[in-house]
Steps between C-alpha positions, in 0.01 A plus 500: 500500500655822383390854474530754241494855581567802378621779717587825363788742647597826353845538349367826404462649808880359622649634214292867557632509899832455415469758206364729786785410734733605268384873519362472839747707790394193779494159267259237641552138432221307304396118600479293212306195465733176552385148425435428881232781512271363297372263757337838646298569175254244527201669326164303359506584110243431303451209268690691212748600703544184738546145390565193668711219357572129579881433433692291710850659671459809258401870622499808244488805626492882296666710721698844389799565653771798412764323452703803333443727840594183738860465300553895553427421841718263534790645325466808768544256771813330335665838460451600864216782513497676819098448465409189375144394412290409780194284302570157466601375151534197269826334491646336226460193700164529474478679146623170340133347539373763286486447111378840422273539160500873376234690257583793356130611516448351846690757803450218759736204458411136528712264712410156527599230755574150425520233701628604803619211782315540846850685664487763223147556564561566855797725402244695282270528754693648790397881541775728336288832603620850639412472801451807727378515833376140455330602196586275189456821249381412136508790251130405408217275531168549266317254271609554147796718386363455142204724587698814500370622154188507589544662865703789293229529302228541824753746673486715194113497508468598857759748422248679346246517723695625830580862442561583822768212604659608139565848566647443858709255271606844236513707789731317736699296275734722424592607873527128606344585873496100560851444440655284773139324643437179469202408450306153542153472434197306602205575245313303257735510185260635213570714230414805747728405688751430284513857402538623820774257526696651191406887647669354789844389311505779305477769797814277577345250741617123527198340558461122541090376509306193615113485502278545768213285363592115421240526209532838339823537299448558146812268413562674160553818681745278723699400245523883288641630881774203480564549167545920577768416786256463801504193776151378476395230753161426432270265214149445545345195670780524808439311820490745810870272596632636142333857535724522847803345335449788192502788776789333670660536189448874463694598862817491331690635185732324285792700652417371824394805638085485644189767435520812631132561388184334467154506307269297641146387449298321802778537732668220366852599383526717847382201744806252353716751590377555855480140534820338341719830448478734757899572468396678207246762590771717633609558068153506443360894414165405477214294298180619337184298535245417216173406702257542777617107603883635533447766708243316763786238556732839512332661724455228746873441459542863592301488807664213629838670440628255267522721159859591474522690175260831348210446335313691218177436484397525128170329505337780663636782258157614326643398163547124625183460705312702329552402131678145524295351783164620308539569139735241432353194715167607396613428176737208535235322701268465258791361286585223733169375537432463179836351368436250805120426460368648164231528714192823474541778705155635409193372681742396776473530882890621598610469849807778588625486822651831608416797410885712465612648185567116324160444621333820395693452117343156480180562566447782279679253211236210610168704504623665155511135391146452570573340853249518861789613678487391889794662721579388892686674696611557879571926483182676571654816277542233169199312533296862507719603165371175373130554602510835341655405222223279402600148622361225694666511842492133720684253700695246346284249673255615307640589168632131500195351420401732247841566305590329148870682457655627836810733521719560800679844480606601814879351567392359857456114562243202541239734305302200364488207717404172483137572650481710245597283215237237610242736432537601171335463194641213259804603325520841645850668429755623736685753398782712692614841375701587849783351584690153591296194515317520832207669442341237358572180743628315241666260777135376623331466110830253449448360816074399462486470076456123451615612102696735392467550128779717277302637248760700332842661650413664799104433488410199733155374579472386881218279533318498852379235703145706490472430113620836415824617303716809529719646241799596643703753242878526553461273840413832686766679412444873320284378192595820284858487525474088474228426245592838303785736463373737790435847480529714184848626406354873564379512858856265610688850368330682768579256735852421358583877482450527883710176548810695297432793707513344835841319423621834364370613831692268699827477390595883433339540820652256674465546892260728455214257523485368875435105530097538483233499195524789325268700159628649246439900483221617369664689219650158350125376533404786265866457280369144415129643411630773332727248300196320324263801447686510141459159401113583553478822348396665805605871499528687883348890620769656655421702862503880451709677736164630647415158549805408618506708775148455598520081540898602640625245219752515318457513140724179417321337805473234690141554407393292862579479821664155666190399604248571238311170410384537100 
């Protein structure tokens, strides 16, 4: 019994870091991809890409391997460099297994493996990593290298449609105000993203990126990054074992040398390090959080005394919570049901639970669907904006038995429960649109299903011992970012531009920002508005200087006060 599989590594992006380090004032070291590390890229490919053969005593294996930059290597270490490589290499010893087949239309080269005895095996096996801080570092992990094209050609699209994130990148390119942080990220790798990524490298950031989501990487956005130079750790369909392994990854650089900054969504970059690394919060300048989810856990870190580094607070800017939590999930949720279920949305009887600004987005989106929108809620003030906004307001004890699609939106836990469950209507969907996978107890419908049914990736039909089924998109995790590509490319450049902002924030003003949760100032909040008006064709009055000294404003603003609401 012996496997075939392909596994794709990037010569292209070795070859680009050491054209880089050749120009570069502090050269870093790149970790190449040796025979032994391909025991860590055990990936399920699909049938064309995956294919299982019976041959007795014979293994062949496509791997790629730079042989060109491993004999420079070596010749620096035979002529005595005061700072040889650190990564791990092939040695000839090994490179004699290798019969390698080139194509001068094919950049990746094939090496195949023949009939290798049991003690060579082993010798192929044995971890030859860079390892840091107990940390085997590879330079990458993602699905499919040979996806790049296509990512390019998504990056380019979104380009387009995020004004605001590409003028920060025409405005603050050329002054380099990043140069020196070291970024690692924990986001879901999308094409939105993936621009912010490249703003990020080209205001002269290193950034390294892993995903916080096991289900929502777009893996041809993955593999453009790669290609582009950047240390992507993440392919969709990752256990939550591999997701930690990917962030893991992301702590340290190639040089050896750990983050000094972090971008975080859910917390879950920031709680590793408080955990595992807590040596390193004292290079740490700060992190800026993505979501409501992230800055609960924050905060309760905070008032236990346990947050170590500064925090910027970017999902309450007004152009975050105000634009991506409603516009943009309003939209994207609709997406992911549909992609998931192809099911109606008119006629339906919609169940959201929580009424915030994710809440507020969807339930607009649903009722202009056609949908008998139905909101619980536990804050007096949100359940009254509900009721005045036209919408059925009602326990979830109730609303179980009544519901056909339910939507959690709230980024708390145990939101619908298994005495809930029992009580719904046959095949009644379950949707979450907060965060993580606990708002749905996903734990007890795995637990009391007597069949679980795949349908289709991520759509699974849990069968009930009451004669009833639930459908179960993205197995509870956030269905638009899982079951679709999440929100539009537009409303992430609102939320992207305050994420450059706030690490602009925090490392020219380093010390400046005590260890605490912090907001971004109001006239960055308007910077980032301001930023898209264009884009829409939306022209501004200007204050007169009557006016201006009547409303004591000045005429360039802030607009607001701190504390105004919208």
């Amino acid at each position: 019994m012996v496997q075939k599989r392909k596994l794709s590594v990037n010569l292209a992006y070795v070859q680009q870091q050491q054209q880089e380090e050749e120009g570069s004032e502090n050269p870093s070291t790149p970790s190449i991809l040796t025979p032994s590390k391909a025991k860590y890229f055990r990936r399920q490919f699909s049938e064309q890409n995956f294919a299982i053969q019976k041959k007795t005593m014979v293994q062949k294996r496509k791997l790629s391997v730079n042989l060109d930059y491993v004999q420079q290597q070596q010749q620096q270490e035979e002529e005595g460099s005061e700072n040889p490589p650190t990564p791990s290499i092939l040695t000839p010893s090994k490179a004699k297994y290798f019969r390698r087949q080139f194509s001068e239309q094919n950049f990746d080269e094939e090496i195949t493996i023949n009939r290798i005895d049991d003690e060579e095996k082993e010798q192929i096996k044995k971890p030859l990593l860079l390892l840091i801080d107990g940390i085997e570092k590879l330079p990458y992990k993602i699905a499919d290298i040979n996806l790049a094209e296509l990512g390019r050609k998504a990056l380019s699209m979104a380009e387009a449609e995020m004004p605001g994130v590409m003028r920060l990148r025409k405005i603050y390119a050329p002054k380099k105000p990043l140069k020196g942080v070291r970024l690692a990220g924990c986001l879901h790798v999308t094409a939105q993203t993936g621009v912010m990524i490249e703003t990020f490298r080209a205001l002269g950031a290193e950034v390294q990126w892993s995903s916080c989501n096991p289900l929502s990487t777009q893996d041809h956005i993955a593999a453009a990054l790669v290609k582009a130079g950047v240390p992507i750790y993440a392919w969709k369909g990752e256990t939550e074992e591999e997701k930690l392994w990917c962030i893991d990854q992301t702590i340290y650089f190639a040089d050896g040398q750990p983050l000094n900054a972090i971008l975080d969504d859910g917390c879950n970059l920031v709680r590793v390090i408080h955990e595992k690394y807590l040596h390193l919060t004292s290079v740490i300048h700060g992190s800026s959080e993505e979501t409501t989810a992230g800055i609960t856990k924050l905060r309760k870190l905070f008032k236990a005394n346990k947050l170590k580094i500064p925090i910027i607070n970017v999902n309450e800017c007004v152009t975050k919570s105000k634009f991506d939590n409603n516009y943009g999930c309003g939209e994207s949720l609709i997406d992911g049901i549909k992609r998931a279920t192809d099911v109606m949305i008119g006629g339906k009887v919609v169940v959201i639970v929580g009424y915030g600004h994710v809440g507020k987005g969807c339930a607009k989106s649903l009722s202009g669907h056609g949908a008998r929108v139905i909101i619980t809620e536990i804050d007096p003030i949100c359940a009254l904006q509900a009721a005045m906004d036209g919408y059925e307001v009602m326990t979830m004890a109730e609303a179980c038995k009544i519901g056909q699609i339910f939507v959690s939106a709230t980024g708390s836990t145990g939101l619908i429960r298994g005495e809930h469950i029992m009580e719904m209507r046959d095949m009644a969907i379950l949707c979450n649109i907060g965060s993580g996978q606990t708002e749905i107890d996903v734990v007890w419908l795995k637990a009391n299903a007597i069949k679980i049914e795949n349908i289709k990736p991520q759509v699974d039909i849990y069968h009930l011992s009451n004669g009833r089924a639930i459908i179960l998109p993205a197995d509870g995790r956030v269905v638009n970012l899982s079951c679709a590509h999440g929100n539009p490319s537009f409303v992430m450049s609102n939320s992207f531009s305050n994420q450059i902002l706030a690490q602009i924030e925090l490392f020219t003003k380093k010390g400046q920002y005590a260890i605490g949760i912090h907001t971004l100032p109001k006239i960055l909040d308007e910077e980032v508005a301001m930023a898209h008006l264009d884009y829409l064709g939306v022209k501004l009055d200007k204050l007169t200087p009557t006016q201006s000294a009547y409303v004591d404003l000045e005429p360039s603003g802030p607009f607001k006060p701190d504390y105004y609401r919208y």
